[in-house]
Backbone as CSV, one residue per row, in Angstrom:
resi,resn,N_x,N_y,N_z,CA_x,CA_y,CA_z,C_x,C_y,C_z
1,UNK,107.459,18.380,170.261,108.609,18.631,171.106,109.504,19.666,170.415
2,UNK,109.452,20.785,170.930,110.672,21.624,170.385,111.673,20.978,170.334
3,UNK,112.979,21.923,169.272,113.910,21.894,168.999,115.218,21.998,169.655
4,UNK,115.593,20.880,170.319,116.698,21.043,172.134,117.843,21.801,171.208
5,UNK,118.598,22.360,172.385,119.769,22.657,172.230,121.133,21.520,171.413
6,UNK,122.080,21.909,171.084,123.273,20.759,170.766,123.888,19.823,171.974
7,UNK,124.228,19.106,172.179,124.813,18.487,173.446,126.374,18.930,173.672
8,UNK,126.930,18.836,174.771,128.151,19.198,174.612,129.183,18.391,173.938
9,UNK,128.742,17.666,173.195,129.086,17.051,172.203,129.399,17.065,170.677
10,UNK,127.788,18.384,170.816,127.573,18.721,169.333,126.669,18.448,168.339
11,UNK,125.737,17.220,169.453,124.917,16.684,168.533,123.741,16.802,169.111
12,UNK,122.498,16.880,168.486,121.041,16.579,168.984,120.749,15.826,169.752
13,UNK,120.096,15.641,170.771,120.046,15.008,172.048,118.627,13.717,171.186
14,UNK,119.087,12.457,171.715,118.421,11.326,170.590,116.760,11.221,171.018
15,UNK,116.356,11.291,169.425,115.150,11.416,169.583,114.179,11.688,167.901
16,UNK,112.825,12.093,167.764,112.562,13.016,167.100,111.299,13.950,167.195
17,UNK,111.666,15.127,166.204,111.827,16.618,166.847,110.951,17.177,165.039
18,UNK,109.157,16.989,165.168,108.591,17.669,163.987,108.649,18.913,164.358
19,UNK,109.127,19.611,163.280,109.024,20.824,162.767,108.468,21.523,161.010
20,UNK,108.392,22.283,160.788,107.984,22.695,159.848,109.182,23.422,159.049
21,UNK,109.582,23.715,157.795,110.451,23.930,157.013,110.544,25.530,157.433
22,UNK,109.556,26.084,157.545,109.790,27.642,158.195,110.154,27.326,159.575
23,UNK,110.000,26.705,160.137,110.425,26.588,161.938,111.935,26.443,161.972
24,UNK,112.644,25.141,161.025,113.554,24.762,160.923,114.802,26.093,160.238
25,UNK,113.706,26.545,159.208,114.708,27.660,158.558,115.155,29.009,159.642
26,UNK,114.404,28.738,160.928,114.384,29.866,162.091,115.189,29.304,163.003
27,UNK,115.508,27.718,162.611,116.406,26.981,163.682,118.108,27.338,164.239
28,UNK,117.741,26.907,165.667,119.688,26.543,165.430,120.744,26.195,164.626
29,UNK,119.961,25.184,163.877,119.976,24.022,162.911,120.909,24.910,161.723
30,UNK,119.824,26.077,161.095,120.139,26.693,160.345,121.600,28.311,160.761
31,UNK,120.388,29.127,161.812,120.612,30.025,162.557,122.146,30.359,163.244
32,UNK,122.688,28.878,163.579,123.922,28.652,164.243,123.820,29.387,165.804
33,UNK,122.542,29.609,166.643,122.397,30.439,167.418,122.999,29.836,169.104
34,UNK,122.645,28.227,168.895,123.380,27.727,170.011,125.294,27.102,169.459
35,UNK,125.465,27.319,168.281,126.650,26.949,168.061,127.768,27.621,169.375
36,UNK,128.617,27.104,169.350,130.183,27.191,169.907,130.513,28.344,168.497
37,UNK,130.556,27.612,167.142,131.253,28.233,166.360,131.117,29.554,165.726
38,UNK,131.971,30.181,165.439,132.656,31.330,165.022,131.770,32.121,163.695
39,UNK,132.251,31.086,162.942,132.473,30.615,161.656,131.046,30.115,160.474
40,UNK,129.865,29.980,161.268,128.761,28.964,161.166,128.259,29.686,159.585
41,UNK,128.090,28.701,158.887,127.996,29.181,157.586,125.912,28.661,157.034
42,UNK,125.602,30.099,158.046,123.845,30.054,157.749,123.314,29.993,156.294
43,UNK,124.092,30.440,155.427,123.767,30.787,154.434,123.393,29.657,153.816
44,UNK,124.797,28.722,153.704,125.057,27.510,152.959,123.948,26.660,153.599
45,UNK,123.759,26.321,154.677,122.564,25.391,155.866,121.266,26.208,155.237
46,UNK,121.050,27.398,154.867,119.753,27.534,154.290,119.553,26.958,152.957
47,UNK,120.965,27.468,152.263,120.063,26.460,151.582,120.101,25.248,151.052
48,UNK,120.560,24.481,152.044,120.232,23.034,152.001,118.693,22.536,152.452
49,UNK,118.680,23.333,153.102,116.881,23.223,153.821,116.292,23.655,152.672
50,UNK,116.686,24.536,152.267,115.221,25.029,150.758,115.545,23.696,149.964
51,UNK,116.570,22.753,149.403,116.862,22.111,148.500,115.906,21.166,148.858
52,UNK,115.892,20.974,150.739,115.539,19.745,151.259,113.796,19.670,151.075
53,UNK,113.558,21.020,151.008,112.073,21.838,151.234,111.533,21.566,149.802
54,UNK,112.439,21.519,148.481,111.427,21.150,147.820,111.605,19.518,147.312
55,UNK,112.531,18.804,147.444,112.472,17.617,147.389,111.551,16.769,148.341
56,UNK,111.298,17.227,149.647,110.478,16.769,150.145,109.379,16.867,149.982
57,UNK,108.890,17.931,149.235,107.555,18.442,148.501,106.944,17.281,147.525
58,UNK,108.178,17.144,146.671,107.821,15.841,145.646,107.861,14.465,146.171
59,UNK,108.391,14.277,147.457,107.759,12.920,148.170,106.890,12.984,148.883
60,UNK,106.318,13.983,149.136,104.382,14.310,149.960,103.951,13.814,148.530
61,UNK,104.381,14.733,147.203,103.298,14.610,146.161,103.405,12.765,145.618
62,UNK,104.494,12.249,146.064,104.431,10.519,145.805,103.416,10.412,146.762
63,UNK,103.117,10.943,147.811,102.355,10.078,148.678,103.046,9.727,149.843
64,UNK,104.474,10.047,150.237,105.180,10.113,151.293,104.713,11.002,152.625
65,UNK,104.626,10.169,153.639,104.028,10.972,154.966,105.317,11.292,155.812
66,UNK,106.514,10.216,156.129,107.510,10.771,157.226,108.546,10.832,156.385
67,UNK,109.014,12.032,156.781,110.607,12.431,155.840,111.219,12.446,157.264
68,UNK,112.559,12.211,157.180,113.598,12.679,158.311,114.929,13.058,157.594
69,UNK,114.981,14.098,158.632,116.442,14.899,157.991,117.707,14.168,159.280
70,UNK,118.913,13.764,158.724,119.892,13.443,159.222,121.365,13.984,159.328
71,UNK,122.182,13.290,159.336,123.736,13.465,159.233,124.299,14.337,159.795
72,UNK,125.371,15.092,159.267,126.080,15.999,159.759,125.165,17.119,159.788
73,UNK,123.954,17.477,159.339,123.267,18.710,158.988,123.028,18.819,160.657
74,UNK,122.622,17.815,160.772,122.109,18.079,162.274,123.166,17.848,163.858
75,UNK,124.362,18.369,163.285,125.154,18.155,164.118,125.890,20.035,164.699
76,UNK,126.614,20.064,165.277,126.754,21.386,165.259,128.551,21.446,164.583
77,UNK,128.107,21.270,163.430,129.481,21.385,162.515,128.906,22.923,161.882
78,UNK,130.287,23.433,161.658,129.618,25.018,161.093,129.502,24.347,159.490
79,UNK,129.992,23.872,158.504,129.311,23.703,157.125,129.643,22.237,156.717
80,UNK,128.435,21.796,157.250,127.888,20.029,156.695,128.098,20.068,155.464
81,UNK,128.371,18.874,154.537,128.590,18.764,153.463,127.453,18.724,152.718
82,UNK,126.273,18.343,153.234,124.935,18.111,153.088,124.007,17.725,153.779
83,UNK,122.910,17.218,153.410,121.843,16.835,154.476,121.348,15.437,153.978
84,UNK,121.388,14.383,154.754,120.940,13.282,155.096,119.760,13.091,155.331
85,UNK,119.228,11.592,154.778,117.461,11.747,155.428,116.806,10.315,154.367
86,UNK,115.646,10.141,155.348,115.814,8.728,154.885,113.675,9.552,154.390
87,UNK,113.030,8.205,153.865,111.314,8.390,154.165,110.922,7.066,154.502
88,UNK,109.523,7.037,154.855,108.868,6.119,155.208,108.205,5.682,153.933
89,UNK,108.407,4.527,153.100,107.842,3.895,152.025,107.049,3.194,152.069
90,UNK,106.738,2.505,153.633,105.462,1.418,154.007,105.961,-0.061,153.827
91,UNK,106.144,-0.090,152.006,106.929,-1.033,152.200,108.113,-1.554,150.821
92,UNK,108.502,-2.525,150.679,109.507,-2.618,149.546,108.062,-2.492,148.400
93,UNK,107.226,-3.048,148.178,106.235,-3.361,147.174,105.582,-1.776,146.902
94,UNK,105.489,-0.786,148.068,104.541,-0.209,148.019,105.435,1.453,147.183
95,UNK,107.094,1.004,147.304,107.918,2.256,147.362,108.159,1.049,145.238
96,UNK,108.241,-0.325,145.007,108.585,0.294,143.829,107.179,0.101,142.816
97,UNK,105.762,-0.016,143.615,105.154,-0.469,142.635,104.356,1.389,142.293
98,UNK,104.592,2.190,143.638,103.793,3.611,143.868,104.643,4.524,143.882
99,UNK,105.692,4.785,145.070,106.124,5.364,145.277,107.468,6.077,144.293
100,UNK,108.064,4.482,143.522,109.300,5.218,142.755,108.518,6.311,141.707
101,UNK,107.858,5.017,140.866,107.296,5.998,139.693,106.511,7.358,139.836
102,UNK,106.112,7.808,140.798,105.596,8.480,141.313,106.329,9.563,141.216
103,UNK,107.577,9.304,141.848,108.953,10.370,142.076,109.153,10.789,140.631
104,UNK,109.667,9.609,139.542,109.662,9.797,138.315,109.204,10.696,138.015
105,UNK,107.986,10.511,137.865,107.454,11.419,137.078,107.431,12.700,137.463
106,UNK,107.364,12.768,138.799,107.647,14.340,139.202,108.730,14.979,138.595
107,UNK,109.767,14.320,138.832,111.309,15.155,138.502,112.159,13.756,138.020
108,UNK,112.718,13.728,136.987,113.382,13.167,136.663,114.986,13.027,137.809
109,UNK,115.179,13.749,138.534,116.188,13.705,139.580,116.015,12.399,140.445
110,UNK,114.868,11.791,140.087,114.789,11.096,141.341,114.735,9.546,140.751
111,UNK,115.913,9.273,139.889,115.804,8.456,139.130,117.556,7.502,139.812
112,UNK,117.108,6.408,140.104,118.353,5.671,140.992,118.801,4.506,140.181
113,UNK,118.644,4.727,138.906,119.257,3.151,138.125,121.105,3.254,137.651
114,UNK,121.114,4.680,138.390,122.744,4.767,137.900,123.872,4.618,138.955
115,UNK,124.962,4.228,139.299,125.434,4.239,140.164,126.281,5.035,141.087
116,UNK,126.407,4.782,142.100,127.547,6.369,142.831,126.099,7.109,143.512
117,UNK,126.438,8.232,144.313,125.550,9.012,144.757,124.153,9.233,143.912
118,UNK,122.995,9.467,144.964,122.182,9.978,143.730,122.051,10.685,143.391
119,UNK,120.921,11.513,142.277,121.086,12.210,141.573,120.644,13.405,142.273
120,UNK,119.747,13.700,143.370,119.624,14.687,144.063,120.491,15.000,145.336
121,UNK,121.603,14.187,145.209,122.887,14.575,146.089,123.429,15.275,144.946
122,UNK,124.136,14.515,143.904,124.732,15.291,142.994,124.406,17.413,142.547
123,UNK,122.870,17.015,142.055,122.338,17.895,142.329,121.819,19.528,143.308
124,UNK,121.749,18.944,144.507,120.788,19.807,145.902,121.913,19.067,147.001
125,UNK,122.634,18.486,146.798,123.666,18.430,148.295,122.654,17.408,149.271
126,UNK,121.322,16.977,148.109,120.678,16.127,149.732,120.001,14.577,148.508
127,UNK,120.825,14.081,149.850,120.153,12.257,149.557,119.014,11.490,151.012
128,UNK,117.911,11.609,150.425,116.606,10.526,150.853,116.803,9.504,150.151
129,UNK,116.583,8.539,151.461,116.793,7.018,151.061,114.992,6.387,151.743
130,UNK,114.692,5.280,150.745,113.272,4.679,151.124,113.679,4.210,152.296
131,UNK,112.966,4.013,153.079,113.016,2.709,154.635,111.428,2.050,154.633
């Protein structure tokens, strides 16, 4: 399903909407092309998508199949604070007996024993949460 327009609301019409990290980087999303606003700050929205583009890279390489991107990114605000987004872990057993260490070892960023935001918010402006 392509990528709908904003609602007159501002927000993505409910649903979900695969795309590819080059599709998305050509998006509204990014592009600001159906925005209202003036102001739309493409630059900053790109690169939250590249941040998002390679963190999501290292949860394919855990073994992660559905990523979803959320929050304000996908709203038609001209500069989201960041990007939201959860993955599919299968299950509690399967995300800490495979999936955390997995992350580990890829990048130490992806390490959640400390408290407050995590470390790839701190980092890349973007927090994935297991589901």
């Amino acid at each position: 399903m392509p990528l709908p327009d904003f609602t007159d609301d501002g927000l993505l019409p409910p649903g979900t909407y695969k795309l590819t990290f080059s599709e998305l980087k050509k998006s509204h999303l990014v592009t600001g092309a159906s925005s209202r606003h003036d102001e739309w700050e493409s630059l900053w929205r790109l690169e939250l998508v590249e941040n998002a583009e390679m963190l999501v890279k290292h949860l394919w390489e855990a073994g992660v199949q559905g990523v979803f991107l959320d929050g304000s990114f996908v709203e038609d605000k001209c500069r989201p604070g960041d990007i939201d987004g959860y993955y599919d872990c299968g299950s509690l057993e399967n995300f800490v007996k495979n999936i955390s260490p997995a992350l580990r070892s890829i990048d130490n960023i992806w390490d959640w024993r400390e408290p407050g935001k995590p470390r790839t918010w701190i980092e890349y402006k973007v927090e994935f949460y297991p589901h």
